[in-house]
N, C-alpha and C positions, 0 to 999 in steps of 0.2 A: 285551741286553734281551729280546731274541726267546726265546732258550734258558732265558732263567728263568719268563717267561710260560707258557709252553711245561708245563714238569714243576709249576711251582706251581699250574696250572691242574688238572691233572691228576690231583693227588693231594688236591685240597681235599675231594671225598667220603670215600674211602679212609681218612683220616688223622682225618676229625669222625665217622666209625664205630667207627674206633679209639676215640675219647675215650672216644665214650656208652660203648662196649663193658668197657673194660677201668678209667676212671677218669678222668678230667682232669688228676691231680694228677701220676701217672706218663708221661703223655702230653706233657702240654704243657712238661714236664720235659724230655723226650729230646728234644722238638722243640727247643727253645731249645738244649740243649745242641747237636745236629745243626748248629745256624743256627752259634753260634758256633765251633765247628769250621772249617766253610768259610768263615767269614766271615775267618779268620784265615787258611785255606788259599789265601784271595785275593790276602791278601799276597804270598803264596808262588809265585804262577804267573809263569810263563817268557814266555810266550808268548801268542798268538791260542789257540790249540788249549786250552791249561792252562786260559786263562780261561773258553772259551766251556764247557768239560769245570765246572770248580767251579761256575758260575754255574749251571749245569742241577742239579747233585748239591744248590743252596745252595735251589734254588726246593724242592725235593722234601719239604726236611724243615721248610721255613716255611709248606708249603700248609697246615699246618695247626692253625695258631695261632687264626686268629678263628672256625675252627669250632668248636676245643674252646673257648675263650673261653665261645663263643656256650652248650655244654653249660654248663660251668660255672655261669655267667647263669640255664640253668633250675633248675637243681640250688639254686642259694642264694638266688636272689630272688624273691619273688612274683611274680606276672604284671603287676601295676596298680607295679612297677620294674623291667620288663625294658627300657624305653626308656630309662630314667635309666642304668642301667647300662651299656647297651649305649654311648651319648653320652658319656659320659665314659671308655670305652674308646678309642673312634671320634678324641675327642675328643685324648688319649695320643699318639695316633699322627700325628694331626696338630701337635702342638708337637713331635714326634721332627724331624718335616719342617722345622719356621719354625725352631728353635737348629741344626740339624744344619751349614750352611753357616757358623754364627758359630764350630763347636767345630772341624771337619772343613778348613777352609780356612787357620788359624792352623797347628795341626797339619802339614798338607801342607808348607807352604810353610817349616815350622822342619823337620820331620825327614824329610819324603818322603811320597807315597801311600800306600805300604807301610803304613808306622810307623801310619798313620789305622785300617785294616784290622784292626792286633794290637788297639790301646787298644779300639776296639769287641766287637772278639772278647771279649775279656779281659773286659768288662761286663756281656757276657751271660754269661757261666762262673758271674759274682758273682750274677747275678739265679736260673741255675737253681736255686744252694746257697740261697738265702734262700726261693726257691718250695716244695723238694721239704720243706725241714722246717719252711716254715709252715703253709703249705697243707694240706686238708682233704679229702675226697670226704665229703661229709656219709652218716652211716650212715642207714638206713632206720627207726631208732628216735629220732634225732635228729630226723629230717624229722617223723615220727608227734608228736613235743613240740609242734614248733612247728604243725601243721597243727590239733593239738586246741586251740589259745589261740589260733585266730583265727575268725572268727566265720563268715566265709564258706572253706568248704574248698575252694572253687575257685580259690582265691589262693594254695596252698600252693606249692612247688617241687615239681618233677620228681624221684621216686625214686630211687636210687641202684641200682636191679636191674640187674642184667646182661643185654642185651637184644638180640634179631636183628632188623635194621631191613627192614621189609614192601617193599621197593620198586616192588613187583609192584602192590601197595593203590593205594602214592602217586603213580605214573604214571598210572593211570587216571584219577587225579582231576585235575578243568582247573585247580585254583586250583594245584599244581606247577606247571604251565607256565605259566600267568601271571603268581608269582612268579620263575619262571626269565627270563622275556622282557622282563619288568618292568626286572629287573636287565642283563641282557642289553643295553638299551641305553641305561639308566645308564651304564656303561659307561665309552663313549663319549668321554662329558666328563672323569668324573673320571681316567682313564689321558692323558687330553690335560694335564692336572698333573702328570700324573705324570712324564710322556716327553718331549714336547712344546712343555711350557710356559715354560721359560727357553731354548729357541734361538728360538719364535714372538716373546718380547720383543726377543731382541737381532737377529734379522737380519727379522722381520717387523715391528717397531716402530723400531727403531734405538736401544734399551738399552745405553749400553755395558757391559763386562763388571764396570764395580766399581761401578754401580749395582743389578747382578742380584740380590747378596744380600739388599739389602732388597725386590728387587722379588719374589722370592720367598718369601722369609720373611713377608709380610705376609697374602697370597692363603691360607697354610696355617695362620694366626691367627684370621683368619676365620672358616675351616674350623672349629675347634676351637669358636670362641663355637657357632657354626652347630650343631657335634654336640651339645654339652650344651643350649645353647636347648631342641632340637630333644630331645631325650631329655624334657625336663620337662616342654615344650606336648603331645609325642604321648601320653604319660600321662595328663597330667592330661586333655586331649581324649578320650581312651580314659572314663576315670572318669565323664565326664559326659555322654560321649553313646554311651556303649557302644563296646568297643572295635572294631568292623567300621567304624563311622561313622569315631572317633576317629584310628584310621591312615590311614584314608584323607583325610581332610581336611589333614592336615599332607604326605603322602607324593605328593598331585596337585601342589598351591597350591607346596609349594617343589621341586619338577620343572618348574612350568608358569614361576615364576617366574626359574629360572635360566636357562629357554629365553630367557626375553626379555633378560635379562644378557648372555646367550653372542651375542643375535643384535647387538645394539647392540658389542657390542666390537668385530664384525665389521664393524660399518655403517657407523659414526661414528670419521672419522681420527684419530690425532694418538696423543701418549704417555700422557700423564695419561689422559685417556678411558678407554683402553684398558685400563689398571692400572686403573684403579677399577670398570669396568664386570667385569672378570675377577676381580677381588677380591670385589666381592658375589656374583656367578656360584657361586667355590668355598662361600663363605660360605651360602652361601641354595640350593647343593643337598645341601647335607650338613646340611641341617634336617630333610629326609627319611630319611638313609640309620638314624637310631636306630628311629625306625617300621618299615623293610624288614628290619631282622634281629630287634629285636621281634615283628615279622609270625612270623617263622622260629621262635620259641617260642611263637607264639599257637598255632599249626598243628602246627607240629611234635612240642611237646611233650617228651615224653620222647627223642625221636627230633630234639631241636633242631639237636642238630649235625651228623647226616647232613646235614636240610632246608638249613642254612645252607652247609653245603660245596658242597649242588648248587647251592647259588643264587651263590655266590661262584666256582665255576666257570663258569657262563655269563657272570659278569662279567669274568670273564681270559678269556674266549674272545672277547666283544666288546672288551674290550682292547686284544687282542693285534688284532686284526682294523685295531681303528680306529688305531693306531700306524703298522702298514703303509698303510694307503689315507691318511693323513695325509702321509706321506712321498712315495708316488707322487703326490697332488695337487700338491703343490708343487712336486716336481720336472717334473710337466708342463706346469703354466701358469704356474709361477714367483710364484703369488699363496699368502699366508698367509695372506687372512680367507677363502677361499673355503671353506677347510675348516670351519671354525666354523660358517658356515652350514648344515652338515650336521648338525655337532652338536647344532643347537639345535633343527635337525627328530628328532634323535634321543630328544632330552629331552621335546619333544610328544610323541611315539610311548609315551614309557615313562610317562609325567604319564597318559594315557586308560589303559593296562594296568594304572596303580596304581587307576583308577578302579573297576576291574572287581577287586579283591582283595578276599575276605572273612575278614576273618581271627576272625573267631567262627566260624569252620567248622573244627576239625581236620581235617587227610591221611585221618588213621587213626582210627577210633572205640576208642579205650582203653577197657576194662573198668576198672568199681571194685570 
Protein backbone atom coordinates (compact mmCIF):
# COMPACT_ATOMS: atom_id res chain seq x y z
CA UNK A 1 0.00 0.00 0.00
CA UNK A 2 2.95 2.11 1.20
CA UNK A 3 4.84 1.84 -2.25
CA UNK A 4 1.93 2.80 -4.31
CA UNK A 5 0.98 5.86 -2.21
CA UNK A 6 4.34 6.60 -2.38
CA UNK A 7 4.77 7.19 -6.64
CA UNK A 8 1.04 7.99 -6.98
CA UNK A 9 1.58 10.77 -4.84
CA UNK A 10 4.25 11.89 -6.60
CA UNK A 11 3.46 11.97 -9.98
CA UNK A 12 -0.13 13.63 -9.44
CA UNK A 13 1.47 17.24 -10.48
CA UNK A 14 3.77 15.98 -13.27
CA UNK A 15 1.17 13.77 -15.02
CA UNK A 16 -2.11 16.83 -14.61
CA UNK A 17 0.68 19.02 -16.58
CA UNK A 18 1.09 16.54 -18.80
CA UNK A 19 -2.73 16.66 -19.60
CA UNK A 20 -3.14 20.57 -19.73
CA UNK A 21 0.07 20.37 -21.84
CA UNK A 22 -0.24 18.00 -24.48
CA UNK A 23 -4.27 16.97 -24.52
CA UNK A 24 -6.47 14.93 -22.10
CA UNK A 25 -7.49 12.72 -24.74
CA UNK A 26 -3.84 11.30 -25.46
CA UNK A 27 -2.99 11.39 -21.76
CA UNK A 28 -5.66 9.94 -19.90
CA UNK A 29 -5.31 7.31 -22.73
CA UNK A 30 -1.73 5.99 -21.91
CA UNK A 31 -2.67 6.44 -18.37
CA UNK A 32 -5.35 3.94 -18.39
CA UNK A 33 -3.55 1.95 -20.62
CA UNK A 34 -0.18 2.07 -18.06
CA UNK A 35 -2.88 1.11 -15.09
CA UNK A 36 -3.91 -1.74 -17.12
CA UNK A 37 -0.66 -3.23 -17.83
CA UNK A 38 0.48 -3.57 -14.33
CA UNK A 39 -2.64 -4.26 -13.19
CA UNK A 40 -2.35 -7.30 -15.21
CA UNK A 41 1.48 -7.52 -14.44
CA UNK A 42 0.04 -8.13 -10.73
CA UNK A 43 -1.10 -11.13 -11.59
CA UNK A 44 2.12 -12.01 -12.75
CA UNK A 45 4.52 -11.35 -9.60
CA UNK A 46 6.39 -14.08 -7.91
CA UNK A 47 6.93 -12.69 -4.93
CA UNK A 48 7.20 -9.80 -2.01
CA UNK A 49 9.87 -7.94 -4.22
CA UNK A 50 7.77 -8.34 -7.75
CA UNK A 51 4.80 -7.13 -5.96
CA UNK A 52 6.02 -4.26 -4.00
CA UNK A 53 8.22 -3.46 -7.57
CA UNK A 54 4.47 -3.53 -9.84
CA UNK A 55 2.55 -1.75 -7.09
CA UNK A 56 5.04 1.25 -7.19
CA UNK A 57 5.43 1.30 -11.36
CA UNK A 58 1.00 0.63 -11.00
CA UNK A 59 0.76 3.98 -8.73
CA UNK A 60 3.07 6.12 -11.21
CA UNK A 61 0.93 5.81 -14.18
CA UNK A 62 -2.66 6.19 -12.11
CA UNK A 63 -1.40 9.43 -10.35
CA UNK A 64 -2.80 10.82 -13.08
CA UNK A 65 -6.18 10.18 -13.96
CA UNK A 66 -8.34 12.64 -11.65
CA UNK A 67 -6.06 15.37 -12.58
CA UNK A 68 -6.41 15.17 -16.15
CA UNK A 69 -10.06 14.18 -15.46
CA UNK A 70 -10.16 17.43 -13.54
CA UNK A 71 -8.62 19.29 -17.06
CA UNK A 72 -10.92 17.63 -19.08
CA UNK A 73 -14.04 19.14 -16.63
CA UNK A 74 -12.48 22.72 -17.47
CA UNK A 75 -12.19 22.19 -21.10
CA UNK A 76 -16.01 20.92 -21.62
CA UNK A 77 -18.04 22.17 -18.82
CA UNK A 78 -18.90 25.47 -17.83
CA UNK A 79 -17.95 26.61 -14.57
CA UNK A 80 -21.68 26.94 -12.77
CA UNK A 81 -21.08 22.42 -13.79
CA UNK A 82 -17.90 21.78 -12.83
CA UNK A 83 -19.39 20.41 -9.35
CA UNK A 84 -21.94 18.24 -11.26
CA UNK A 85 -19.29 16.92 -13.19
CA UNK A 86 -16.80 16.46 -10.93
CA UNK A 87 -19.69 14.39 -8.42
CA UNK A 88 -20.52 12.16 -10.70
CA UNK A 89 -16.94 11.33 -11.52
CA UNK A 90 -16.22 11.14 -7.55
CA UNK A 91 -19.33 9.48 -7.52
CA UNK A 92 -17.93 6.46 -10.47
CA UNK A 93 -15.30 5.63 -8.31
CA UNK A 94 -17.17 5.19 -5.39
CA UNK A 95 -19.65 2.24 -6.84
CA UNK A 96 -16.13 0.91 -8.39
CA UNK A 97 -15.48 0.53 -4.50
CA UNK A 98 -19.54 -0.82 -3.11
CA UNK A 99 -19.74 -3.94 -6.61
CA UNK A 100 -15.89 -4.37 -6.56
CA UNK A 101 -16.08 -7.24 -3.42
CA UNK A 102 -19.55 -8.76 -5.03
CA UNK A 103 -17.43 -9.25 -8.71
CA UNK A 104 -13.68 -9.74 -7.16
CA UNK A 105 -14.56 -12.34 -4.42
CA UNK A 106 -16.80 -14.75 -6.60
CA UNK A 107 -13.87 -14.56 -9.16
CA UNK A 108 -11.23 -15.39 -6.50
CA UNK A 109 -12.57 -18.01 -4.91
CA UNK A 110 -13.76 -19.93 -8.74
CA UNK A 111 -10.32 -19.34 -10.47
CA UNK A 112 -7.62 -17.74 -8.05
CA UNK A 113 -6.42 -14.04 -7.19
CA UNK A 114 -4.54 -13.98 -10.24
CA UNK A 115 -7.44 -14.71 -12.67
CA UNK A 116 -9.27 -11.28 -10.61
CA UNK A 117 -6.11 -9.08 -11.82
CA UNK A 118 -6.21 -10.36 -15.90
CA UNK A 119 -10.34 -9.75 -16.17
CA UNK A 120 -9.62 -6.19 -14.63
CA UNK A 121 -6.65 -5.48 -16.68
CA UNK A 122 -8.39 -6.74 -19.79
CA UNK A 123 -11.37 -3.95 -18.95
CA UNK A 124 -9.30 -1.26 -18.88
CA UNK A 125 -7.45 -2.33 -22.32
CA UNK A 126 -11.61 -2.17 -23.51
CA UNK A 127 -12.07 1.39 -21.78
CA UNK A 128 -8.78 2.90 -23.40
CA UNK A 129 -10.04 1.74 -27.10
CA UNK A 130 -13.44 3.19 -26.58
CA UNK A 131 -11.75 6.70 -24.87
CA UNK A 132 -8.93 7.23 -27.46
CA UNK A 133 -11.54 7.11 -30.48
CA UNK A 134 -14.49 8.77 -28.78
CA UNK A 135 -13.07 11.33 -27.00
CA UNK A 136 -12.34 14.86 -28.13
CA UNK A 137 -9.84 17.65 -26.89
CA UNK A 138 -12.27 20.34 -27.92
CA UNK A 139 -10.44 22.80 -30.60
CA UNK A 140 -10.21 26.41 -29.74
CA UNK A 141 -13.00 27.22 -32.59
CA UNK A 142 -15.33 24.94 -31.15
CA UNK A 143 -14.74 26.37 -27.60
CA UNK A 144 -15.17 30.19 -29.57
CA UNK A 145 -19.13 28.61 -30.89
CA UNK A 146 -20.09 27.75 -27.71
CA UNK A 147 -18.57 30.73 -25.63
CA UNK A 148 -20.44 33.35 -28.46
CA UNK A 149 -24.28 31.43 -27.49
CA UNK A 150 -23.90 31.96 -24.20
CA UNK A 151 -24.71 35.11 -22.52
CA UNK A 152 -22.17 35.34 -19.84
CA UNK A 153 -18.60 34.50 -21.23
CA UNK A 154 -17.35 33.90 -18.06
CA UNK A 155 -19.11 30.52 -17.98
CA UNK A 156 -17.36 29.28 -21.12
CA UNK A 157 -14.61 26.19 -20.70
CA UNK A 158 -10.98 26.58 -20.51
CA UNK A 159 -9.12 26.77 -24.09
CA UNK A 160 -7.45 24.09 -25.47
CA UNK A 161 -3.80 26.17 -25.92
CA UNK A 162 -0.89 24.66 -25.24
CA UNK A 163 0.48 26.05 -22.02
CA UNK A 164 3.53 26.31 -19.25
CA UNK A 165 2.08 26.27 -15.85
CA UNK A 166 3.37 29.56 -13.67
CA UNK A 167 4.29 27.87 -10.42
CA UNK A 168 6.50 30.37 -9.40
CA UNK A 169 2.75 32.98 -9.64
CA UNK A 170 0.77 30.14 -7.66
CA UNK A 171 3.09 29.43 -4.65
CA UNK A 172 3.03 32.78 -3.70
CA UNK A 173 -0.43 33.04 -3.54
CA UNK A 174 -2.04 31.65 0.11
CA UNK A 175 -5.30 30.50 -1.36
CA UNK A 176 -2.55 27.35 -3.01
CA UNK A 177 -1.68 26.45 0.36
CA UNK A 178 -4.88 26.65 1.79
CA UNK A 179 -6.19 24.62 -0.77
CA UNK A 180 -3.24 22.25 -0.32
CA UNK A 181 -3.82 22.00 3.62
CA UNK A 182 -7.41 21.98 3.29
CA UNK A 183 -7.04 18.69 1.36
CA UNK A 184 -4.15 17.68 3.18
CA UNK A 185 -6.24 16.70 6.06
CA UNK A 186 -9.13 15.62 4.34
CA UNK A 187 -7.13 13.13 3.92
CA UNK A 188 -7.07 11.67 6.85
CA UNK A 189 -10.48 10.19 6.97
CA UNK A 190 -11.03 9.28 3.53
CA UNK A 191 -7.54 6.99 3.19
CA UNK A 192 -8.98 5.39 6.72
CA UNK A 193 -11.73 3.86 3.94
CA UNK A 194 -9.62 3.32 2.14
CA UNK A 195 -6.86 1.07 4.22
CA UNK A 196 -8.22 0.77 7.31
CA UNK A 197 -11.64 0.46 7.15
CA UNK A 198 -12.50 -3.36 6.87
CA UNK A 199 -9.74 -4.68 9.45
CA UNK A 200 -11.22 -1.40 12.00
CA UNK A 201 -14.84 -3.45 11.55
CA UNK A 202 -13.58 -6.93 11.93
CA UNK A 203 -10.93 -6.85 14.77
CA UNK A 204 -12.03 -3.35 16.21
CA UNK A 205 -15.92 -3.96 16.04
CA UNK A 206 -15.98 -7.76 15.80
CA UNK A 207 -17.43 -8.11 11.87
CA UNK A 208 -17.09 -11.42 10.92
CA UNK A 209 -15.41 -11.89 7.62
CA UNK A 210 -18.76 -12.74 5.59
CA UNK A 211 -20.54 -9.88 6.97
CA UNK A 212 -17.59 -7.50 5.54
CA UNK A 213 -18.96 -7.32 2.09
CA UNK A 214 -21.86 -5.71 2.82
CA UNK A 215 -20.35 -3.85 5.55
CA UNK A 216 -18.22 -2.33 3.08
CA UNK A 217 -20.10 -1.98 0.18
CA UNK A 218 -22.60 0.02 1.82
CA UNK A 219 -20.27 3.14 3.47
CA UNK A 220 -19.04 3.38 -0.50
CA UNK A 221 -22.79 3.88 -1.63
CA UNK A 222 -23.19 6.43 0.50
CA UNK A 223 -20.06 7.83 -0.72
CA UNK A 224 -21.44 8.02 -4.22
CA UNK A 225 -25.26 9.68 -3.24
CA UNK A 226 -22.88 11.95 -1.00
CA UNK A 227 -20.59 12.96 -4.41
CA UNK A 228 -23.50 13.57 -6.69
CA UNK A 229 -25.71 15.42 -3.83
CA UNK A 230 -22.93 17.14 -3.23
CA UNK A 231 -21.94 18.20 -7.03
CA UNK A 232 -25.69 19.62 -7.49
CA UNK A 233 -26.04 21.56 -3.92
CA UNK A 234 -22.35 23.22 -4.47
CA UNK A 235 -23.50 24.43 -7.92
CA UNK A 236 -26.49 25.37 -7.49
CA UNK A 237 -25.20 27.18 -3.93
CA UNK A 238 -22.44 28.67 -6.09
CA UNK A 239 -25.41 30.19 -8.67
CA UNK A 240 -27.10 31.73 -5.88
CA UNK A 241 -24.87 33.18 -3.73
CA UNK A 242 -21.89 33.50 -5.74
CA UNK A 243 -19.45 30.96 -6.06
CA UNK A 244 -16.70 32.08 -3.06
CA UNK A 245 -19.78 31.93 -0.61
CA UNK A 246 -21.36 28.78 -2.44
CA UNK A 247 -18.14 26.23 -1.94
CA UNK A 248 -17.70 27.25 1.00
CA UNK A 249 -20.90 26.54 2.58
CA UNK A 250 -21.20 23.04 1.34
CA UNK A 251 -17.13 22.16 1.72
CA UNK A 252 -17.29 23.56 5.89
CA UNK A 253 -20.87 22.09 6.86
CA UNK A 254 -20.06 18.61 5.29
CA UNK A 255 -16.19 18.51 6.77
CA UNK A 256 -17.72 19.89 10.03
CA UNK A 257 -20.42 17.30 9.92
CA UNK A 258 -18.43 14.27 9.19
CA UNK A 259 -16.16 15.23 12.23
CA UNK A 260 -19.13 14.73 14.29
CA UNK A 261 -19.92 11.00 12.39
CA UNK A 262 -16.17 10.00 12.81
CA UNK A 263 -16.29 11.17 16.49
CA UNK A 264 -19.49 9.20 17.61
CA UNK A 265 -18.38 5.93 15.76
CA UNK A 266 -15.48 6.36 17.95
CA UNK A 267 -17.47 7.14 21.23
CA UNK A 268 -20.47 5.16 21.18
CA UNK A 269 -19.94 0.99 21.34
CA UNK A 270 -21.37 -1.63 19.88
CA UNK A 271 -21.76 -2.97 15.92
CA UNK A 272 -24.74 -1.43 14.31
CA UNK A 273 -23.58 2.10 15.86
CA UNK A 274 -20.71 2.00 14.52
CA UNK A 275 -21.75 0.96 10.77
CA UNK A 276 -24.04 3.56 10.62
CA UNK A 277 -22.34 6.35 12.38
CA UNK A 278 -19.16 5.36 9.45
CA UNK A 279 -21.53 5.01 6.86
CA UNK A 280 -23.09 8.72 7.05
CA UNK A 281 -19.34 9.86 7.99
CA UNK A 282 -18.14 8.36 4.21
CA UNK A 283 -21.45 9.61 2.99
CA UNK A 284 -21.51 13.34 4.34
CA UNK A 285 -17.74 14.05 3.64
CA UNK A 286 -17.67 13.30 0.13
CA UNK A 287 -20.58 16.06 -0.04
CA UNK A 288 -17.68 18.33 0.06
CA UNK A 289 -15.01 16.63 -1.94
CA UNK A 290 -17.16 17.90 -5.73
CA UNK A 291 -16.71 21.62 -4.31
CA UNK A 292 -12.70 20.94 -3.40
CA UNK A 293 -11.92 19.95 -7.08
CA UNK A 294 -14.43 22.37 -8.47
CA UNK A 295 -12.42 24.86 -6.23
CA UNK A 296 -9.31 23.45 -8.48
CA UNK A 297 -11.27 24.90 -11.81
CA UNK A 298 -12.46 27.94 -10.06
CA UNK A 299 -8.87 28.96 -9.48
CA UNK A 300 -7.14 27.07 -11.57
CA UNK A 301 -8.48 27.54 -14.65
CA UNK A 302 -6.84 26.75 -17.57
CA UNK A 303 -4.14 25.35 -15.39
CA UNK A 304 -6.99 23.01 -13.48
CA UNK A 305 -5.11 20.15 -13.67
CA UNK A 306 -1.81 21.05 -12.52
CA UNK A 307 -3.87 22.87 -9.28
CA UNK A 308 -5.79 19.59 -8.84
CA UNK A 309 -2.53 17.35 -8.96
CA UNK A 310 -0.94 19.51 -6.34
CA UNK A 311 -3.89 19.35 -4.24
CA UNK A 312 -4.46 15.58 -4.64
CA UNK A 313 -0.97 15.22 -3.77
CA UNK A 314 -1.06 16.58 -0.44
CA UNK A 315 -3.94 14.30 -0.05
CA UNK A 316 -1.77 11.06 -0.65
CA UNK A 317 0.83 12.51 1.38
CA UNK A 318 -1.68 12.89 4.43
CA UNK A 319 -2.72 9.56 3.49
CA UNK A 320 -0.01 7.91 3.46
CA UNK A 321 0.97 9.63 6.73
CA UNK A 322 -2.37 8.75 8.42
CA UNK A 323 -2.27 4.81 7.27
CA UNK A 324 1.15 4.63 9.07
CA UNK A 325 0.20 6.55 12.50
CA UNK A 326 -3.01 4.50 12.31
CA UNK A 327 -1.23 1.40 12.41
CA UNK A 328 1.27 2.42 15.16
CA UNK A 329 -1.65 3.56 17.43
CA UNK A 330 -3.13 0.48 17.50
CA UNK A 331 -0.32 -1.48 17.71
CA UNK A 332 0.70 0.52 20.92
CA UNK A 333 -2.40 0.82 22.93
CA UNK A 334 -4.17 -1.94 21.25
CA UNK A 335 -7.34 0.50 20.91
CA UNK A 336 -9.26 1.07 17.47
CA UNK A 337 -11.51 4.20 18.19
CA UNK A 338 -8.49 6.11 19.61
CA UNK A 339 -7.41 6.71 16.26
CA UNK A 340 -10.79 8.09 14.96
CA UNK A 341 -10.58 10.53 17.41
CA UNK A 342 -7.83 11.99 15.74
CA UNK A 343 -9.46 11.91 12.60
CA UNK A 344 -12.27 13.74 13.52
CA UNK A 345 -9.95 16.62 14.96
CA UNK A 346 -8.47 16.30 11.52
CA UNK A 347 -11.62 16.98 9.66
CA UNK A 348 -12.19 20.35 12.26
CA UNK A 349 -8.75 21.39 11.16
CA UNK A 350 -9.67 21.05 7.42
CA UNK A 351 -13.72 22.18 7.83
CA UNK A 352 -11.91 26.06 9.25
CA UNK A 353 -9.12 26.01 6.11
CA UNK A 354 -12.18 25.34 3.92
CA UNK A 355 -13.48 28.33 5.68
CA UNK A 356 -10.68 30.54 4.61
CA UNK A 357 -10.97 29.31 0.47
CA UNK A 358 -11.87 31.90 -1.98
CA UNK A 359 -12.46 30.47 -4.88
CA UNK A 360 -13.76 33.80 -7.00
CA UNK A 361 -9.99 34.62 -6.82
CA UNK A 362 -7.85 32.85 -9.66
CA UNK A 363 -3.81 31.52 -8.90
CA UNK A 364 -3.03 33.40 -11.95
CA UNK A 365 -4.68 36.44 -13.48
CA UNK A 366 -5.18 35.12 -17.23
CA UNK A 367 -5.40 37.75 -19.93
CA UNK A 368 -8.38 38.01 -22.36
Amino acid sequence: MSSFIISYGLMQIPLGMWGDKKGHRIVLALIALWWSIFTIATGFTGGFISLLIVRFLFGIGEAGAYPCMTGAISKWFLKSEAAKAQGYIWAASRVGGAITPFVVIPVVLAFGWRFAFYILGFLGLIWVILWYFWYRDPSVKMQDTIASALENTDQKPQTNEKLSVPWTIMMKNKQFWLILSMYWFYAWATWFFFSWFPTFMEEGRGFAKAQLTYAVAIPFLMSMIGNISGGYLSDSLSKKYGVKTGRRLLGVSGLALSAVCMFLAAFIPGKIQVFIFLSLCFGIIDLMLPSAWAVCVDVGQKYAGAVSGAMNTAGNIGGFISAIVFGYIVETTGNYNFPLFIISGMLIISAVIFSRINASQPLVKVEK
